[in-house]
NUBALUM-484301 format. One line per 5 residues: number of its first residue (from 1); their letters; for each residue x, y, z of N, C-alpha, C. Coordinates in nm, 4 decimals. Each point is the difference from the previous one (the first is absolute). Layout:
! residues N
NUM	a	X/Y/Z/X/Y/Z/X/Y/Z; ...
This chain:
! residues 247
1	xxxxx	0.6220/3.8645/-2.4688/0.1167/-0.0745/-0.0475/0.0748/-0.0597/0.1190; 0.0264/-0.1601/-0.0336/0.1099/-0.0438/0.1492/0.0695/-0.0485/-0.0220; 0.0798/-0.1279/0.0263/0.1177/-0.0513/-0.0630/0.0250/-0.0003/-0.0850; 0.1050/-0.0277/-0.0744/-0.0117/-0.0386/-0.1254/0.1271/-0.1369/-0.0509; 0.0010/-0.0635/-0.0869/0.1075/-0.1185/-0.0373/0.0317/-0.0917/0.0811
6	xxxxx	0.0614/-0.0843/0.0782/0.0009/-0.0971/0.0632/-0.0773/0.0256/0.1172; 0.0556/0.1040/0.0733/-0.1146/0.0278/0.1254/-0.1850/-0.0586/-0.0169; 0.0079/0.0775/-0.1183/-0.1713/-0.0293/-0.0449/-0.0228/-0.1664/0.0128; 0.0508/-0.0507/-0.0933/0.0408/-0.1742/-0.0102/-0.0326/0.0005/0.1613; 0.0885/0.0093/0.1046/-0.0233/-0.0203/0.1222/-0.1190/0.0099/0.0507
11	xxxxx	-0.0298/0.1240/-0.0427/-0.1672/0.0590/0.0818/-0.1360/-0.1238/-0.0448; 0.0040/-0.0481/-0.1044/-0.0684/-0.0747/-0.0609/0.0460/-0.1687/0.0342; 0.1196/-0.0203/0.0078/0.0386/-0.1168/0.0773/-0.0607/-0.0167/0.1544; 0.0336/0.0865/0.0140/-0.0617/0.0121/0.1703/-0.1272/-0.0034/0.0155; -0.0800/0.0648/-0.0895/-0.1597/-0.0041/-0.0064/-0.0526/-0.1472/-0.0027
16	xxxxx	0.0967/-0.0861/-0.0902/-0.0466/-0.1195/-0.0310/0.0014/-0.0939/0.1334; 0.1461/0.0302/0.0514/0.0127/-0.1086/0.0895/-0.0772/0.0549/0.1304; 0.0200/0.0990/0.0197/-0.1676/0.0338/0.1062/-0.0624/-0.0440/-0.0088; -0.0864/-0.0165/-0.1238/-0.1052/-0.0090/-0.0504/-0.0110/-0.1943/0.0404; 0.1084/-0.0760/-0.0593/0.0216/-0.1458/0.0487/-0.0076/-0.0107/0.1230
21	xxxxx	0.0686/0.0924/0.0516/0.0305/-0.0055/0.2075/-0.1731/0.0271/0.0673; -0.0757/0.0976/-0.0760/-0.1365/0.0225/0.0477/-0.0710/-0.1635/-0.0152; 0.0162/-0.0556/-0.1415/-0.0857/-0.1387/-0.0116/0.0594/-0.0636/0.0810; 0.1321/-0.0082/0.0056/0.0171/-0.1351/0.1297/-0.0180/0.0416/0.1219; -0.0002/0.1251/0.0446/-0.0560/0.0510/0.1300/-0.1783/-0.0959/0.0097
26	xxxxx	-0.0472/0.0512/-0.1239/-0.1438/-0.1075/0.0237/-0.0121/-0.0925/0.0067; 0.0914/-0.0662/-0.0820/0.0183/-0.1543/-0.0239/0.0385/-0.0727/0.1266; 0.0702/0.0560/0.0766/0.0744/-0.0388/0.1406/-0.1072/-0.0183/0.1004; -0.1325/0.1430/-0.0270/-0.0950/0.0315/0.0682/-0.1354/-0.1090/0.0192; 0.0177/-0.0477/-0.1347/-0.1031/-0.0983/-0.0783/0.0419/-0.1668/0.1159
31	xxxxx	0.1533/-0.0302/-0.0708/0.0400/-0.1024/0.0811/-0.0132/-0.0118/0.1427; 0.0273/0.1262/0.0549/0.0343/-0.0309/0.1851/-0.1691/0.0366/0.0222; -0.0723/0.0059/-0.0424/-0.1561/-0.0101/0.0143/-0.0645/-0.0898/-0.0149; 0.0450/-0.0847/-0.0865/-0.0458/-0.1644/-0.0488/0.1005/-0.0730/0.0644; 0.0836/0.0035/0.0336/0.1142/-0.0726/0.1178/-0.0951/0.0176/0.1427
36	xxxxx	-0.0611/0.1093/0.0443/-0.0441/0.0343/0.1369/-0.1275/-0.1083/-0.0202; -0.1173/0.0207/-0.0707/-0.1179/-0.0637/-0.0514/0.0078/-0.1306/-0.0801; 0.1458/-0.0400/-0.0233/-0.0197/-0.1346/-0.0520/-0.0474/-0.1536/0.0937; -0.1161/-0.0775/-0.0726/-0.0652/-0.0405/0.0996/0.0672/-0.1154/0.0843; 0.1012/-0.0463/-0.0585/0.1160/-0.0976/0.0153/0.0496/0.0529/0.1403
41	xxxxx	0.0662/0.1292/0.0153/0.0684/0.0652/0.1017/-0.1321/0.0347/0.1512; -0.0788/0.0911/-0.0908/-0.0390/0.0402/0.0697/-0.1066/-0.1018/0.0724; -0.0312/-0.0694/-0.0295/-0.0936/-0.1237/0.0954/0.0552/-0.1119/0.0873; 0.1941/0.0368/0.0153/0.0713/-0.0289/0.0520/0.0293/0.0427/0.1372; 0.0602/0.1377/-0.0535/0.0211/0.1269/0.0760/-0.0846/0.0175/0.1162
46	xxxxx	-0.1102/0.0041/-0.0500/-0.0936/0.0065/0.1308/-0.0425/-0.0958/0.1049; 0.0990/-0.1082/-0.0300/-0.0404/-0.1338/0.1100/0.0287/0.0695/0.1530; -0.0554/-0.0840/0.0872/0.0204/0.0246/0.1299/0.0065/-0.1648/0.0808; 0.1029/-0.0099/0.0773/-0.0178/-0.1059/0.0991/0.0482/0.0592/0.1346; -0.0994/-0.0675/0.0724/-0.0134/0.0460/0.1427/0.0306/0.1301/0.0006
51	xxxxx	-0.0414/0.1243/-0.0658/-0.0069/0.1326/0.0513/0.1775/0.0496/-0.1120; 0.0814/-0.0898/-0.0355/0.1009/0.0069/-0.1057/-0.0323/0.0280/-0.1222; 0.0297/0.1310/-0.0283/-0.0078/0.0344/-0.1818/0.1041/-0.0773/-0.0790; -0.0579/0.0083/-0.1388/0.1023/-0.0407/-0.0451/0.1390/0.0519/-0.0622; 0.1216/-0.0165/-0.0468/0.0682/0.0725/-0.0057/-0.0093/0.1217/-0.1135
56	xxxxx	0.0268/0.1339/0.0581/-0.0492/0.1328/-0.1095/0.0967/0.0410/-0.0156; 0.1421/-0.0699/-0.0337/0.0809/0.0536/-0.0586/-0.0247/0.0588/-0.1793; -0.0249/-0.0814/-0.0501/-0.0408/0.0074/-0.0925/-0.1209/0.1417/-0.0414; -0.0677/-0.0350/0.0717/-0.0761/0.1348/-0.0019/0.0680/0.1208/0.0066; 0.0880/-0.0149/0.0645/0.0863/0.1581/0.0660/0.0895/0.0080/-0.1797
61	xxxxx	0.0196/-0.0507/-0.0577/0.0803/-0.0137/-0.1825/-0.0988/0.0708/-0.0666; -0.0888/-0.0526/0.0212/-0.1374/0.0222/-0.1042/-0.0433/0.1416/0.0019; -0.0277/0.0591/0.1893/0.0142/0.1206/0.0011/0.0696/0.1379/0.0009; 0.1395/-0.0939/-0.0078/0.1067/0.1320/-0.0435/0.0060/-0.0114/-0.1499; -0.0236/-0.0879/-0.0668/-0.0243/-0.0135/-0.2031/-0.1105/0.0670/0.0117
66	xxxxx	-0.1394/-0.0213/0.0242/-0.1061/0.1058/-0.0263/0.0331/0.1794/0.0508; 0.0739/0.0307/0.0933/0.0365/0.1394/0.0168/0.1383/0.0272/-0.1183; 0.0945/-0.1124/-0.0213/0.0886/0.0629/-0.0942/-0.0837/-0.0167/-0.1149; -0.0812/-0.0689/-0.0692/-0.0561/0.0553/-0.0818/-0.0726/0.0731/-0.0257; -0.1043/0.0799/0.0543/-0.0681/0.1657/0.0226/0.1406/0.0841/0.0039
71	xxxxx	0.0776/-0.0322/0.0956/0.0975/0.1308/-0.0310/0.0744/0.0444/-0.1534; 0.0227/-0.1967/-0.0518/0.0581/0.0333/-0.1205/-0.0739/0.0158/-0.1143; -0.1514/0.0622/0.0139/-0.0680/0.0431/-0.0863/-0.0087/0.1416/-0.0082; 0.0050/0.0801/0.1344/-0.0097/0.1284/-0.0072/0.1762/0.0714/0.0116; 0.0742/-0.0892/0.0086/0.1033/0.0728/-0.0563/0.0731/-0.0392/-0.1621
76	xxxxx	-0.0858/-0.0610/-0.0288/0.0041/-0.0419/-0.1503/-0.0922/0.1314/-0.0975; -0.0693/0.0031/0.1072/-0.0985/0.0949/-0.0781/0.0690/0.1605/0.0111; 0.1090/0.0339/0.1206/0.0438/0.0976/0.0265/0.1514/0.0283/-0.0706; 0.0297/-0.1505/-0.0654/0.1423/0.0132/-0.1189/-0.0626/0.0482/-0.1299; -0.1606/-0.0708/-0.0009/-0.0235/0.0319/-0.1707/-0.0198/0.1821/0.0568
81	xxxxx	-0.0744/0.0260/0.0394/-0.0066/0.1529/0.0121/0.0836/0.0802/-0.0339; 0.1164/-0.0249/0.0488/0.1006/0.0831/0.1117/0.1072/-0.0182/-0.1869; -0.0141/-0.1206/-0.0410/0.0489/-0.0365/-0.1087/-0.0494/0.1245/-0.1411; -0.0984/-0.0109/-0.0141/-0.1084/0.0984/-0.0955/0.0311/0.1000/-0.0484; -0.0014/0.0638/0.2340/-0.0248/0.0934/-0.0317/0.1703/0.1032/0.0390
86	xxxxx	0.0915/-0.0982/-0.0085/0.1435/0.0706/0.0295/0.0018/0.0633/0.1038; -0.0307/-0.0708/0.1066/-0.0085/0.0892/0.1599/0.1081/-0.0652/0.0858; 0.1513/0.0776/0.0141/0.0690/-0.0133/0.0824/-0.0581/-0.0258/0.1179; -0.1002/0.0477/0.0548/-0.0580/-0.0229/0.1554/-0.0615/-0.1353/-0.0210; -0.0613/-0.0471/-0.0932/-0.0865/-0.1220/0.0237/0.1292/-0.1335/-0.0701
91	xxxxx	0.0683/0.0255/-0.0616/0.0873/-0.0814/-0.0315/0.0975/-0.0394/0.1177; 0.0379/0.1192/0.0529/0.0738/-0.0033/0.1437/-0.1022/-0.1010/0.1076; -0.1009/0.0290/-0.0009/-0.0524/-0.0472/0.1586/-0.0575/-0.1644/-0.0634; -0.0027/-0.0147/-0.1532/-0.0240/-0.0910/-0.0656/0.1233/-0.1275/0.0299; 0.1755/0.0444/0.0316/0.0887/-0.0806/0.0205/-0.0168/0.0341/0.0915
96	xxxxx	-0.0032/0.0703/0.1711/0.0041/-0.0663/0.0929/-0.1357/-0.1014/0.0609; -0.0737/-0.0180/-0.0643/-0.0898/-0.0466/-0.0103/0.0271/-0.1801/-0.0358; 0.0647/-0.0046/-0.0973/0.0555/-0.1274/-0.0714/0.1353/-0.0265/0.1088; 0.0617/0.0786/0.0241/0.1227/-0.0536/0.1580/-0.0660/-0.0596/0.0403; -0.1145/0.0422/0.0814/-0.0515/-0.0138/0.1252/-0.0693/-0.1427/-0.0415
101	xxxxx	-0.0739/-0.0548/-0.1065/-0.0667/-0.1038/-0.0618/0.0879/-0.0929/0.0019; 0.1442/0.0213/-0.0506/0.0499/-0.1125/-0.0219/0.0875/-0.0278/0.0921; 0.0782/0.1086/0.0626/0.0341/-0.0839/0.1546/-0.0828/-0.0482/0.0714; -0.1542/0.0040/0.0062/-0.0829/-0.0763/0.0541/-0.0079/-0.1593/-0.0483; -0.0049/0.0362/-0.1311/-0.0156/-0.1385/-0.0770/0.1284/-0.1317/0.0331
106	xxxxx	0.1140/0.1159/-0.0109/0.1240/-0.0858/0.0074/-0.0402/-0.0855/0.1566; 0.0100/0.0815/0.1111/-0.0806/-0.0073/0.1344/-0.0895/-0.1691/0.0338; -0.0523/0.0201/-0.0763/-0.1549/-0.1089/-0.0538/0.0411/-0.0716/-0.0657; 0.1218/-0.0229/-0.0810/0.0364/-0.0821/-0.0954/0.1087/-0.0933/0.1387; 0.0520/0.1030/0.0609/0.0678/-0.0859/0.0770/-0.0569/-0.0384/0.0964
111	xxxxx	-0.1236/0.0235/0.0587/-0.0597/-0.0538/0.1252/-0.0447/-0.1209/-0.0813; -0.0446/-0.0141/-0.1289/-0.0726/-0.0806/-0.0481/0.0441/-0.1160/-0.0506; 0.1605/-0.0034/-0.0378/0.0884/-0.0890/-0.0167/0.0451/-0.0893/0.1530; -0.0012/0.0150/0.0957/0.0531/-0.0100/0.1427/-0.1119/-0.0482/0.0710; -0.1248/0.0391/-0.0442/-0.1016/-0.0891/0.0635/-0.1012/-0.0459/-0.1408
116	xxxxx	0.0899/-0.0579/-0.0956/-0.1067/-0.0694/-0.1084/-0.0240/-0.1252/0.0213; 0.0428/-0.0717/0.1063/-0.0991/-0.1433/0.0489/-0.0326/0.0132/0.0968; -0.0592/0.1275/0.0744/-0.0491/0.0051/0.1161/-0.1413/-0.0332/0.0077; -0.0410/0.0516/-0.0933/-0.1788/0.0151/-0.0630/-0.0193/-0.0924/0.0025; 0.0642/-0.1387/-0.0564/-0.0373/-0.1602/-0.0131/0.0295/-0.0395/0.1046
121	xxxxx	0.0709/0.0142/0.0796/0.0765/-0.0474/0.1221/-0.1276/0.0218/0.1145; -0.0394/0.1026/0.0037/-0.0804/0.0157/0.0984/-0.1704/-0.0393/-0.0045; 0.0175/0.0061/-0.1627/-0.1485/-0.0777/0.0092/0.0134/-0.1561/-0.0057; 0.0930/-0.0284/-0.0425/0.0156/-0.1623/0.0638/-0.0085/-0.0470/0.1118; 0.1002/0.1009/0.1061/-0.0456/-0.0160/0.1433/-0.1536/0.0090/0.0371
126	xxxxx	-0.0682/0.0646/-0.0295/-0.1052/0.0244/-0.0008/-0.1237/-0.1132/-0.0522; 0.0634/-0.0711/-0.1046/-0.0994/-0.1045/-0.0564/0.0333/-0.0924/0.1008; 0.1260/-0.0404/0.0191/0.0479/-0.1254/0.0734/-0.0787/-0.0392/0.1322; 0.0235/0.1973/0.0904/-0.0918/-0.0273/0.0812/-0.0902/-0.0046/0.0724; -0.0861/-0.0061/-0.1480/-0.1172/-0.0153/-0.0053/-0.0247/-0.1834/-0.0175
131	xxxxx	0.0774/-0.0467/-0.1009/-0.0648/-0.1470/-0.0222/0.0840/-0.0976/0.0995; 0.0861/0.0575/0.0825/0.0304/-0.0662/0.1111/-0.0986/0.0030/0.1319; -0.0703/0.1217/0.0360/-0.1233/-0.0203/0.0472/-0.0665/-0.0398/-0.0584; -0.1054/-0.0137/-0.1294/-0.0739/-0.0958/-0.0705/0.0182/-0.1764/0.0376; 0.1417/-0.0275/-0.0385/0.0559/-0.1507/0.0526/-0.0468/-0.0015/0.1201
136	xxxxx	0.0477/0.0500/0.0798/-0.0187/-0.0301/0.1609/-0.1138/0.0120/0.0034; -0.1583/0.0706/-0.0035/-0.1104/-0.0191/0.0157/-0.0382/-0.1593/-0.0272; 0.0487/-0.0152/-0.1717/-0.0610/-0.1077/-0.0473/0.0558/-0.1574/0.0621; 0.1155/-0.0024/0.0649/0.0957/-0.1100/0.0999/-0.0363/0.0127/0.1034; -0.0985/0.0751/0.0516/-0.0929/-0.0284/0.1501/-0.1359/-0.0881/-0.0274
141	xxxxx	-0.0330/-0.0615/0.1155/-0.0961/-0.0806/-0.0287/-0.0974/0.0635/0.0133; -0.1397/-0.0450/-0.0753/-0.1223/0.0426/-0.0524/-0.0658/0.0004/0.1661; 0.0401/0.1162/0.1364/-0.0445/0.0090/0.0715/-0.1059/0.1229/-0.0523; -0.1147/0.0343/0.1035/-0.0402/0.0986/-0.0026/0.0720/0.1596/0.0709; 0.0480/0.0890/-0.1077/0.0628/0.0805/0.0728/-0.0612/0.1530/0.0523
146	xxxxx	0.1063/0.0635/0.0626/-0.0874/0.1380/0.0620/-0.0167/0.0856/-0.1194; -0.1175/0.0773/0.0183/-0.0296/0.1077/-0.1742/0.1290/0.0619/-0.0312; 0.1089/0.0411/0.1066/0.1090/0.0728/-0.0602/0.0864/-0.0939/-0.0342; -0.0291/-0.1299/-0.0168/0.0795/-0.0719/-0.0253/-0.0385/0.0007/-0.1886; -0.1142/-0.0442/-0.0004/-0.0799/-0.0394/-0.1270/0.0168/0.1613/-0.0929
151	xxxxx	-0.0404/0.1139/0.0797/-0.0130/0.1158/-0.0638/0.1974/0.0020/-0.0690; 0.0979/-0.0338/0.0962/0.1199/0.0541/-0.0467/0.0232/-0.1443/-0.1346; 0.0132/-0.0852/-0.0105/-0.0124/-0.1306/-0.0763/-0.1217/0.0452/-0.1182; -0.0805/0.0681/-0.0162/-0.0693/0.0470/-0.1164/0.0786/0.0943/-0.0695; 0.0531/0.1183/0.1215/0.0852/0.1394/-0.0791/0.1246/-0.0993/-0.0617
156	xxxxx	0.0710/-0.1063/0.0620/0.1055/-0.0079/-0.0889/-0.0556/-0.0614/-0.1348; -0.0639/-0.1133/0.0320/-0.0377/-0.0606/-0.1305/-0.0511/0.1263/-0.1294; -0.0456/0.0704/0.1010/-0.0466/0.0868/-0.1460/0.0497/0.0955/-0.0556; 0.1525/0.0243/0.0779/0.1391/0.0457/-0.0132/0.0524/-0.0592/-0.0995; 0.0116/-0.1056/0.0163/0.0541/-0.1212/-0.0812/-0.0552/-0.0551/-0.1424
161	xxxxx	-0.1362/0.0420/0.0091/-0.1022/-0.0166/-0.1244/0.0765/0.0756/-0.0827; -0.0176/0.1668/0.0102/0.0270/0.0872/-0.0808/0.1367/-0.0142/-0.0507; 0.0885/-0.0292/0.0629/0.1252/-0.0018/-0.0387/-0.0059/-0.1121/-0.1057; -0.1071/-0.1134/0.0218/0.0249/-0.1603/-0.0981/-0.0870/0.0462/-0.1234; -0.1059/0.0600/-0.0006/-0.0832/0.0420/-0.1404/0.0921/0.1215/-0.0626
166	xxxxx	0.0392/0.1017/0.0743/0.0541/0.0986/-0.0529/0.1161/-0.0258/-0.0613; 0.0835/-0.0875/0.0015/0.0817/-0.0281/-0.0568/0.0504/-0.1783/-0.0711; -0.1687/-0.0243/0.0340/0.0329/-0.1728/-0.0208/0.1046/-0.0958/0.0497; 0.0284/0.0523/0.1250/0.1135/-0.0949/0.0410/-0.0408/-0.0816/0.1267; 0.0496/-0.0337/0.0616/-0.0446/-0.0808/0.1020/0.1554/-0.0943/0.0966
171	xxxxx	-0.0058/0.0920/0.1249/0.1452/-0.0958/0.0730/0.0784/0.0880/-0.0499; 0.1214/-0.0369/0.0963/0.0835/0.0666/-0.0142/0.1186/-0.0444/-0.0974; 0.0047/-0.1044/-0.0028/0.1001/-0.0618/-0.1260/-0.0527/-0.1155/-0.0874; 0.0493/-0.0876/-0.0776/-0.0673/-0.0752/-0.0550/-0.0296/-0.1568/0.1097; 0.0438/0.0112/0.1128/-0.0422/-0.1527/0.0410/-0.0954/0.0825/0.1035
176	xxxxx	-0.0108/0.0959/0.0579/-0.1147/0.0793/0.0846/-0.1140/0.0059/-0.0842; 0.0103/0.0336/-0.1154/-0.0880/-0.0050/-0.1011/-0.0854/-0.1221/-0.0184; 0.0922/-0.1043/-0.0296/-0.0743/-0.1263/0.0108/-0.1049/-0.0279/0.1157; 0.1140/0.0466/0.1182/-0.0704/-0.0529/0.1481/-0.1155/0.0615/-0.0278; -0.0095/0.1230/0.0140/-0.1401/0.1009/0.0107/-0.0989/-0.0489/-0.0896
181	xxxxx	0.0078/-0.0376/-0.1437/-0.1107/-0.0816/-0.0857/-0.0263/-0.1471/0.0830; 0.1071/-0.0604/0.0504/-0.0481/-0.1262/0.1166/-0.1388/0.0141/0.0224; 0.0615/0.1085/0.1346/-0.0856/0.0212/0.1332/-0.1361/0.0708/-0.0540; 0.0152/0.0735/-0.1168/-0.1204/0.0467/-0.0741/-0.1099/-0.1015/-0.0244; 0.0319/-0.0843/-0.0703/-0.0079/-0.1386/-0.0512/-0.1103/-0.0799/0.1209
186	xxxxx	0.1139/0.0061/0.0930/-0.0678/-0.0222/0.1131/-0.0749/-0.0061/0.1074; -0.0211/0.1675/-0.0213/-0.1250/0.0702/0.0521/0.0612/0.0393/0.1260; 0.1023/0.0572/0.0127/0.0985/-0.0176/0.1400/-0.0081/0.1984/-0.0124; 0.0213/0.0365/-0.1373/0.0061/0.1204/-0.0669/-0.0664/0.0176/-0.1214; 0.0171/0.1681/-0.0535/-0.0643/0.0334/-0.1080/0.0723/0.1295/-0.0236
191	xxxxx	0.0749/-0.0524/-0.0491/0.0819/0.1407/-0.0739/0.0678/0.0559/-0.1398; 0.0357/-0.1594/-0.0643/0.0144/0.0391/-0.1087/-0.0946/0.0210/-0.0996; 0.0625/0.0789/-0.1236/-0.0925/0.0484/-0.1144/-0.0690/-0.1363/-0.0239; -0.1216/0.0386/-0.0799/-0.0428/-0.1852/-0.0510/0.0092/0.0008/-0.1520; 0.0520/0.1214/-0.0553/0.0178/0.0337/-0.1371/0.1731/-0.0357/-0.0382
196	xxxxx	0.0393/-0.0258/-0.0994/0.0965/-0.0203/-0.0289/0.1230/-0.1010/0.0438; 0.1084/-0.0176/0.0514/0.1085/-0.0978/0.0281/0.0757/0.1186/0.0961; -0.0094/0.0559/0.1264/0.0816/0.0744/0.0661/0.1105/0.0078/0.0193; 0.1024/0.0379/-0.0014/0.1406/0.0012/0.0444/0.0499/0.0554/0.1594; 0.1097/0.0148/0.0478/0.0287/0.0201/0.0937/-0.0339/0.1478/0.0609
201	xxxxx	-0.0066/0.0548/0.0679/-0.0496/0.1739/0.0176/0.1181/0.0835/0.0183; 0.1388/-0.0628/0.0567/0.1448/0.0669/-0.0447/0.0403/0.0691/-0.1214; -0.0722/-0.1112/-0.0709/0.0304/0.0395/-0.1451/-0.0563/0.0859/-0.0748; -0.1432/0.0001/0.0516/-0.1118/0.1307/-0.0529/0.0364/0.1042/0.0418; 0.0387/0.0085/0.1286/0.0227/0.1498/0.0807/0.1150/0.0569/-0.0375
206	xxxxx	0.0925/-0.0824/-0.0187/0.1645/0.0386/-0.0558/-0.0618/0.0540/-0.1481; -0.0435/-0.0432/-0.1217/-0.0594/0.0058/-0.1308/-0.0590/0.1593/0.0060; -0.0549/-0.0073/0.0876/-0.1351/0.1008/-0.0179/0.0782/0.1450/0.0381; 0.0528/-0.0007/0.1277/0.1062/0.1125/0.0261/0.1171/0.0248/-0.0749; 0.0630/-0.0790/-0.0366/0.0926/0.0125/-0.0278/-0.0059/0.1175/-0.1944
211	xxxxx	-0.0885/-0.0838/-0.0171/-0.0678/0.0454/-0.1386/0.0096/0.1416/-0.0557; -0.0796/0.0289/0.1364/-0.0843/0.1286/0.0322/0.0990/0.1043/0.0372; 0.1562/-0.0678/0.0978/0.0738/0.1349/0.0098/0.0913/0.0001/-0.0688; -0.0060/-0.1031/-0.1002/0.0930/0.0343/-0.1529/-0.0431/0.0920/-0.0908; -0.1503/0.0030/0.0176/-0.0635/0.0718/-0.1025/0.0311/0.1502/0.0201
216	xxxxx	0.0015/0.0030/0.1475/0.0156/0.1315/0.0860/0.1679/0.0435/-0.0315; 0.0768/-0.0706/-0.0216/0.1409/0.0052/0.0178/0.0091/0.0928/-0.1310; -0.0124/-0.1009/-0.1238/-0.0243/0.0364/-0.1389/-0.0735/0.1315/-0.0243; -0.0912/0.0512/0.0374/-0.0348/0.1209/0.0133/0.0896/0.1021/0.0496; 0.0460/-0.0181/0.1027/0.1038/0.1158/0.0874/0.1169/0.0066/-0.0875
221	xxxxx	0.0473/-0.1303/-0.0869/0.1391/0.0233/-0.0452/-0.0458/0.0736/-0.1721; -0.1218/0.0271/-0.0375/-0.0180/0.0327/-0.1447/-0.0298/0.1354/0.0544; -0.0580/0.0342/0.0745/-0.0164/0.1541/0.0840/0.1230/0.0694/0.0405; 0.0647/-0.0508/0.0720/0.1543/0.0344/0.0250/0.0747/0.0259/-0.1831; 0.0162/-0.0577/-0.0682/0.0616/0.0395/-0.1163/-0.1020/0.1542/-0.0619
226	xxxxx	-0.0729/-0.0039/0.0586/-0.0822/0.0844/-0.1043/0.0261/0.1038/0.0659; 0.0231/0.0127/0.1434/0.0115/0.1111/0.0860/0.1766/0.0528/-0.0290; 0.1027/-0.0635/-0.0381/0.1060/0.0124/-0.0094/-0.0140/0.0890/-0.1289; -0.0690/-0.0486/-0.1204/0.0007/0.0636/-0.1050/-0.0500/0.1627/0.0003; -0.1050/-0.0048/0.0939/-0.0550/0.1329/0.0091/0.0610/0.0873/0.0875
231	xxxxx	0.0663/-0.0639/0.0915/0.0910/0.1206/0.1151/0.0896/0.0240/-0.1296; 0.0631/-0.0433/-0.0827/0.1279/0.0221/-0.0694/-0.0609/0.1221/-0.0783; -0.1540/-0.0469/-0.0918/-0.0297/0.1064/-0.0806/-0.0849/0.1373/0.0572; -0.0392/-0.0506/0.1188/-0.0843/0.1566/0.0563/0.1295/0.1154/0.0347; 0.1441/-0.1274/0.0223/0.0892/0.1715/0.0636/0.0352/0.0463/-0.1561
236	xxxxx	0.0382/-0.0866/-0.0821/0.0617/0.0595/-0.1343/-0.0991/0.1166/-0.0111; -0.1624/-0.0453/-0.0604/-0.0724/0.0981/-0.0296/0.0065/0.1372/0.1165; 0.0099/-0.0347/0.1028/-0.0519/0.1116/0.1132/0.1667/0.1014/-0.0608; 0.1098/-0.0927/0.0026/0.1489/0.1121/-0.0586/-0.0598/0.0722/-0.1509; -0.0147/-0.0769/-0.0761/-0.0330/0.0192/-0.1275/-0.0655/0.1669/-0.0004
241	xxxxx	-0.1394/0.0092/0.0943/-0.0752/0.0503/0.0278/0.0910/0.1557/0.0512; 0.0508/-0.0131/0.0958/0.0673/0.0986/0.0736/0.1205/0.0395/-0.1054; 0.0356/-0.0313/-0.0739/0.1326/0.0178/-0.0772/-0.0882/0.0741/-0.1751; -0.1503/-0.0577/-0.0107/-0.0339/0.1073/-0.0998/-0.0208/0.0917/-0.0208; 0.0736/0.1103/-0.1113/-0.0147/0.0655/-0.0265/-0.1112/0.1345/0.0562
246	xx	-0.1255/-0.1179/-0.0275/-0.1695/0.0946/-0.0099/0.0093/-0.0114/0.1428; 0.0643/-0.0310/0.1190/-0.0571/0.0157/0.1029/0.1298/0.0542/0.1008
């Protein structure tokens, strides 16, 4: 025999929203795994010019969401328990458990607000200059040059490829855009997509990030409510618990 009358209500409330906090623990797990492996990002991510990665801020988001979500599966799994089975000890280590989660989160919510155009910001720098070396190769005259000349003028162009198929854009704004189909045109270069009507690559890279850490945002703020609900009901039940009768 264990609680009984509203307490109980609680014990079973709490089971549930664990039980929600465990799926979005996966769900979080699911996303920042297909965020890491999405082929958009990740065939980005891995550019290199002249010995320069590209920017891994972004990556560093992805891998603190894939660890908060494993954590918020096994302490989801340690509320339904602890919930069940009316264990002051596991209900207890169950809320400092959820402190510790969500002052992290809050933490992450605010690093993540304070640098939410950094991610675009820096891979723009990054595209720019790249197709500003591209230009300058292609505005030298058709001398014969040294292999590290030709070898570095292949890595950008093909820097520059991936960024124009992967996201169909081409240039950096819409009259760079034009230029670059020119000189394409012209045989001067070869970089844009040959599929579709490209747009500027500001605009893809801003689009594509920006997207992605809304999606991330929206997650943390439906997790955060859920975590508020359950610190409130794990202490009721854990009092409830200590104040019955049978124990």
């Amino acid at each position: 025999m264990g609680v009984e009358g509203c307490t109980k209500c609680i014990k079973y409330m709490l089971f549930l929203f664990n039980f929600i906090f465990w799926l979005a623990g996966g769900v979080i797990l699911g996303v920042a795994l297909w965020l890491r492996h999405d082929p958009k990002t990740s065939n980005l991510l891995v550019l290199q010019i002249d010995g320069n990665q590209a920017p891994n801020t972004f990556y560093i988001s992805v891998h603190i969401l894939i660890a908060v979500g494993a954590v918020m599966m096994v302490v989801g799994f340690l509320g339904c328990y602890g919930a069940i089975q009316e264990s002051q000890c596991l209900l207890g280590t169950f809320f400092a458990c959820l402190i510790i989660l969500f002052a992290c989160e809050v933490a992450a919510g605010i690093w993540g607000f304070m640098n939410k155009d950094t991610v675009a910001t820096e891979m723009i720098s990054f595209y720019d200059s790249a197709y500003e070396k591209a230009m300058t190769f292609s505005a030298l005259p058709a001398l014969p040059g040294t292999e590290k000349d030709n070898k570095e003028k292949d890595a950008v162009n093909a820097v520059l490829r991936v960024f124009h198929e992967t996201l169909n854009c081409c240039g950096q704004g819409k009259t760079t855009s034009i230029l670059t189909q020119f000189t394409d045109s012209m045989g001067l270069t070869k970089l844009c997509p040959t599929a579709g009507t490209p747009v500027g690559c500001h605009q893809r890279i801003d689009e594509l990030f920006t997207d992605k850490i809304g999606m991330i945002g929206i997650a943390a703020l439906v997790v955060a409510v859920i975590m508020i609900f359950e610190m409130i009901f794990s202490m009721v039940l854990c009092c409830g618990i200590r104040n019955s009768p049978v124990y």
